[in-house]
N, C-alpha and C positions, 0 to 999 in steps of 0.2 A: 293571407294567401288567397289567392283569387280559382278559380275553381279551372280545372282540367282545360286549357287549348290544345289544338290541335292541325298540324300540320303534316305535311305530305312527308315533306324532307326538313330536318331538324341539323342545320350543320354546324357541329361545333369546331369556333375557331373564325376570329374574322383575322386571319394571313391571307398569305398571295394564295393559296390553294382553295381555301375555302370562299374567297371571293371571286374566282378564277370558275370554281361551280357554280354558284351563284348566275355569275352571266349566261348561262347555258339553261339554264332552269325555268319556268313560267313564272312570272312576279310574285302569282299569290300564290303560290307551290313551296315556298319554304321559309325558314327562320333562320337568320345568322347571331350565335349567342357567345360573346366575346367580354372575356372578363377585365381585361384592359377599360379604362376610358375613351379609347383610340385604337383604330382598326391598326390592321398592317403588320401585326407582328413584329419580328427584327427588323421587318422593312421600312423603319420610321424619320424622319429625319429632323435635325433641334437647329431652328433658325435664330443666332443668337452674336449681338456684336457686331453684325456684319459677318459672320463666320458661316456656314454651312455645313453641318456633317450632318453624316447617317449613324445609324446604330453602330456597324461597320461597314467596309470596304464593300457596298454594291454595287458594282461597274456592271453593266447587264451585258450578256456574253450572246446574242441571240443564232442560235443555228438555223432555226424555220423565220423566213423573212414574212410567212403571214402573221405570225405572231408578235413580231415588231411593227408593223404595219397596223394591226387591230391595238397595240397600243398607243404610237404616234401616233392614228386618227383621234386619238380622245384625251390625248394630252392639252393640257392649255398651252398659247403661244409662246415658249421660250426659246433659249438658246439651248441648242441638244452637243456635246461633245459625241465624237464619231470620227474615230482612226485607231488608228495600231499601236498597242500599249507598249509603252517605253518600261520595264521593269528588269530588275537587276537583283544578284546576290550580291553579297558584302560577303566577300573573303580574304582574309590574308590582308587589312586593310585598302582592297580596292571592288571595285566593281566589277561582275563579272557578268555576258550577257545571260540572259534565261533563257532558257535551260540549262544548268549547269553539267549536265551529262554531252550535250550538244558545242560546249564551249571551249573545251579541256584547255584548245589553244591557245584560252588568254590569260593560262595559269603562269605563274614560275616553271623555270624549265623542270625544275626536280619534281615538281607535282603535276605537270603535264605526262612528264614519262612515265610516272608511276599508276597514274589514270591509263594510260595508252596499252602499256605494260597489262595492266590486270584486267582490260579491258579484252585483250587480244588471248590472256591465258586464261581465261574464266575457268576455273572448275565446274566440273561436272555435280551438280548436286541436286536432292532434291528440292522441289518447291511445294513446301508445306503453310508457310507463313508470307507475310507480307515482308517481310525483313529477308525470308529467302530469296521471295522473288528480285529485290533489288541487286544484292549480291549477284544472282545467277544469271540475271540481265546486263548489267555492269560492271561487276568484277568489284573485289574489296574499296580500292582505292576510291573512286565515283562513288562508290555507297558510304563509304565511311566518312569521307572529307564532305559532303553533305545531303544527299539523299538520307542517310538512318539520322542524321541529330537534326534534320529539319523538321521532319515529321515526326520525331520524338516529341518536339517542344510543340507541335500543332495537336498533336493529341492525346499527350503527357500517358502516354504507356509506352512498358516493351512492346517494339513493334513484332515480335514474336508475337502476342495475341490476337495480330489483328489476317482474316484473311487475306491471301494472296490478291485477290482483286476486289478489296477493300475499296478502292479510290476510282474501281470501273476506267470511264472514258474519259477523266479528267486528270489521269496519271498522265504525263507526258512522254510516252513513251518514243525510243529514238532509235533508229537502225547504229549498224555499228558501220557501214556506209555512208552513213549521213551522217555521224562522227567527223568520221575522216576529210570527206566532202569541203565538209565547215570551216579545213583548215585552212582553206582559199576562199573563204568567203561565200561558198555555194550553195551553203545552205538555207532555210527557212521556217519560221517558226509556224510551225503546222497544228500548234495546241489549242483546246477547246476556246480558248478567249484571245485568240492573236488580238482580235477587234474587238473594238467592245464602246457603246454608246453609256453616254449619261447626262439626266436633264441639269440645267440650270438651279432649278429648285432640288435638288437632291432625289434620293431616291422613294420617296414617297410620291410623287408626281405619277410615277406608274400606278400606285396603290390606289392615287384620285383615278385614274384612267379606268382602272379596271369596275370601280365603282358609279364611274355615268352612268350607265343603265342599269345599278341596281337601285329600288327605292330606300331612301333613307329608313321606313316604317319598318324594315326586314332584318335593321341591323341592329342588334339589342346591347350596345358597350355597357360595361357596367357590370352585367350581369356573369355570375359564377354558377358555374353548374359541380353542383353539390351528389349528387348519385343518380344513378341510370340502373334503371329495372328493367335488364334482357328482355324476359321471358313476357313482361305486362308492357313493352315498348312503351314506357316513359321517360322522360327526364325534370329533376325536379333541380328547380336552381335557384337562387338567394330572392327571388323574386315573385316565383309561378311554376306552376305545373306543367311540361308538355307533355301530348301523345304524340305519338310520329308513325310516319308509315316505313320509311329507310332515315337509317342514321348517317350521317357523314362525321368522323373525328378527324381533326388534322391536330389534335394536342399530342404532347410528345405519347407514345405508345403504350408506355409502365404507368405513366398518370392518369390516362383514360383507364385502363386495365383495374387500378385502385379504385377509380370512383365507381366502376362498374359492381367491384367487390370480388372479379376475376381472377382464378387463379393462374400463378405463373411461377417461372423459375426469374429471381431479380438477380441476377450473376449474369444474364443473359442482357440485360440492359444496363452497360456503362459506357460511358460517354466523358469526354473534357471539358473544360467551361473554357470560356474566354475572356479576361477584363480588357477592356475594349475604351481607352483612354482619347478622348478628341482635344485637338491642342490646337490653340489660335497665339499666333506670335505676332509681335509688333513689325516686322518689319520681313523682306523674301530669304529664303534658302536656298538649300539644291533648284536648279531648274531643269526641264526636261526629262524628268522622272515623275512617272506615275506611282510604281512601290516597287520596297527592296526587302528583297527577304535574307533574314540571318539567323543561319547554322548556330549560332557560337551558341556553347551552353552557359558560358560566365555570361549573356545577356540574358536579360527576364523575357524580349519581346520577340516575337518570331517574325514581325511584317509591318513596315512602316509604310502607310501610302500618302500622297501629297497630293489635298483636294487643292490648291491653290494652282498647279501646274495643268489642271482641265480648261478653265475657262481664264486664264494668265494673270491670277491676283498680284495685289501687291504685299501682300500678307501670306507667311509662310501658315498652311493650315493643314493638319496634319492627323491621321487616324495611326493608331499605334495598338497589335495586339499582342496579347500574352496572355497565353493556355497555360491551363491550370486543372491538375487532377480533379476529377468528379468531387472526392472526399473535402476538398479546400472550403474552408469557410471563407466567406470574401464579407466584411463588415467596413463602415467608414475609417478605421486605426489602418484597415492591409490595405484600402485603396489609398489612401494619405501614404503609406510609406514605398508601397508601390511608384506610386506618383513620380518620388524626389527619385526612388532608384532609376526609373523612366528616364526624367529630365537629366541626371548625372551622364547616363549610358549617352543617351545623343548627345550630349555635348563633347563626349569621350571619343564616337564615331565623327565627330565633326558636322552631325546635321544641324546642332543646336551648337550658334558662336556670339555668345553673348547674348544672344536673342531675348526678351522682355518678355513674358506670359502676359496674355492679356485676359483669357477666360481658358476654361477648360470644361471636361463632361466625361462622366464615364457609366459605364455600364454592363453590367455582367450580363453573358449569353448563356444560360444552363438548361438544356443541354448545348452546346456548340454543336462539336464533331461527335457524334455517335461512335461507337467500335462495330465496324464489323464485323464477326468474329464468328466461326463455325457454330457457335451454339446461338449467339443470335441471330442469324440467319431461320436457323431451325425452327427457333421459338417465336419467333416474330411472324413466320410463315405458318406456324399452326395455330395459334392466336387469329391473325387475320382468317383465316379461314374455317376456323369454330365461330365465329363472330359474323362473319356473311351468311352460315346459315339462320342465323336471326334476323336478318334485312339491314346489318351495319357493316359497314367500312370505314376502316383509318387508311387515310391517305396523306399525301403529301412527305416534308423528307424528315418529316418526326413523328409526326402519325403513322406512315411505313416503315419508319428505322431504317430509313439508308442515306446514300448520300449523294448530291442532286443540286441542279442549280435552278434558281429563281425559273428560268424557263421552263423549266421540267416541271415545276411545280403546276406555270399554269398549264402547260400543258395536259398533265393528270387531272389538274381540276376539271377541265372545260371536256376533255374526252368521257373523266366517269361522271359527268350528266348526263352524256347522252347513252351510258351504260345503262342509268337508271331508269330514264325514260320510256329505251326500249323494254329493259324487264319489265316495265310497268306496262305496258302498251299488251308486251307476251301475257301478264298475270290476266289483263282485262278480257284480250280475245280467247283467250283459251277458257276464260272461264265463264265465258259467253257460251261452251259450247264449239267456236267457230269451225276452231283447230280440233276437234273433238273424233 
């Protein structure tokens, strides 16, 4: 062990959030300490075959256009995809458009009426859960036929546990006007990622972006961080010793809380995993589809998307996910049998007709989706802020424990630098005296 260093800002976690601060920070002002061999987090992408995928599905949804802007200046010269996502449910064996609350009219007529019907007699009820709210927005039918077994299977609990606005601004949520609207064709898909951009090179090409202007010297892969001492602001990791002046966590929240040696309530932190299967075929599939999502519970997979249909391969190439309670053990025996149940299902739905494998990839996401849930709200919110009065903060959407998209992440990154800077700026002049 090499004796005590020392930095301003120590941020644990080289993902999009923690490199996202990084940019906003002075060069020699901090340390990035990431125990991967490779930055990026789930943001990774495996070039293999001729094939292209990401960890999963990151189609980047960008709301603030400086933000896409500050990354396409520092991407390298490729092909960027950039239009309006073609995505669909798979119901009742056929394609239905997304939103399926917004769609009703392209059901069978008996489950059109039956939507339209419990749409227009909604009960009066309360809204305690996330499972209430759907209901009391939509009526039984629209929740049952697939709002509650979709997000069942996305985040393998009763959705009783999870709060009512669990899912924030990236629920889709739909007027019972714009229902109707829809049934001449009027209407328009208003949801956080109608559009949505992605590089040639997958989605790691953002992760190089965000990284030009940070120095190679500041990013420590490799390296585990083993325990953190609040009170003495160190961190000690498989390598060296830091001090720090503010801390940054963007690991998930319970796992930082552990190494800290932090007490907590862990009932408050559950979450789903994801196996996250990438499949390269010999030859094209579906065309015109970006991804389809499916309700059915006899499937294992909740959402198939189809990289091959961004840039017009000629190779069907294909990300495939399936959520899986926190408690699953996921070992090389359940991703092999998983696999074959995979490839039988789509051959079953007709995405897979005869089609040859030619490589495959897979990878569990633990935690995925977080739960929202009244107690961890609670406890995630009194954690983080017993933890700021020691000069640290977790950030980003597992370091905060909610739920968020790439953008937001960097957005949080890049705004709490300049949070830190100015405390720092406050601690200096005031204790100058200035402000005295």
């Amino acid at each position: 062990m090499r004796d005590t260093e020392h930095r301003e800002y120590v941020i644990i976690g080289g993902g999009i959030t923690g490199l996202a601060l990084a940019n906003r920070l002075p060069a020699d002002s901090y340390l990035i300490i990431e125990r991967e061999p490779e930055i990026g987090g789930y943001c990774k992408t495996i070039r293999r075959n001729g094939y292209t995928w990401d960890y999963s599905g990151h189609f980047f949804h960008f709301q603030r256009k400086e933000i896409e802007q500050y990354l396409f200046a520092r991407l390298e010269p490729q092909r960027i995809y950039r239009g309006a996502k073609r995505c669909y449910i798979y119901y009742d064996g056929q394609l239905v458009d997304y939103p399926f609350q917004r769609n009703i009219h392209q059901l069978k007529k008996a489950d059109c009426l039956a939507c339209l019907y419990d749409l227009f007699f909604r009960e009066n009820r309360p809204v305690h859960t996330f499972k209430d709210m759907l209901i009391a927005h939509y009526g039984h039918s629209i929740a049952e036929k697939f709002l509650i077994p979709y997000n069942e299977k996305v985040y393998s609990v009763d959705l009783d546990r999870l709060d009512p606005g669990a899912m924030g601004r990236f629920f889709p949520h739909v007027r019972v006007e714009e229902i109707v609207q829809n049934f001449r064709g009027h209407g328009r898909d208003t949801s956080y990622n109608a559009e949505f951009t992605y590089p040639a090179g997958g989605a790691f090409e953002y992760v190089k972006a965000l990284t030009r202007d940070v120095p190679a010297e500041n990013i420590c892969v490799n390296e585990r961080v083993l325990a953190v001492d609040i009170p003495e602001k160190t961190v000690a990791t498989n390598k060296r010793t830091l001090s720090y002046g503010r801390l940054v966590n963007t690991m998930p929240l319970p796992r930082f809380l552990d190494i800290c040696g932090w007490d907590y309530d862990p009932q408050a932190y559950t979450y789903s995993k994801v196996l996250v299967f990438n499949l390269g075929f010999d030859r094209k599939g579906w065309e015109g589809i970006h991804w389809v999502y499916f309700p059915q519970a006899d499937l294992s997979f909740y959402r198939v998307g189809f990289y091959d249909n961004l840039f017009a391969a000629e190779q069907m190439s294909l990300y495939v996910e399936v959520g899986l309670p926190m408690a699953t053990r996921v070992d090389e025996s359940v991703v092999r049998r998983t696999l074959d149940r995979v490839l039988a299902e789509l051959e079953g739905c007709g995405i897979v007709r005869g089609h040859q494998l030619i490589d495959w990839h897979s990878v569990v996401m633990a935690p995925a989706y977080v739960h929202i849930t009244p107690l961890a709200q609670r406890e995630s919110a009194r954690q983080k802020s017993e933890l700021g009065h020691f000069g640290v903060s977790s950030i980003g959407r597992y370091g905060a424990w909610t739920y968020c998209s790439i953008e937001d992440n960097i957005i949080q990154g890049m705004e709490h630098a300049v949070e830190l800077q100015d405390a720092e700026e406050w601690a200096r002049v005031s204790g100058a005296g200035v402000l005295a």
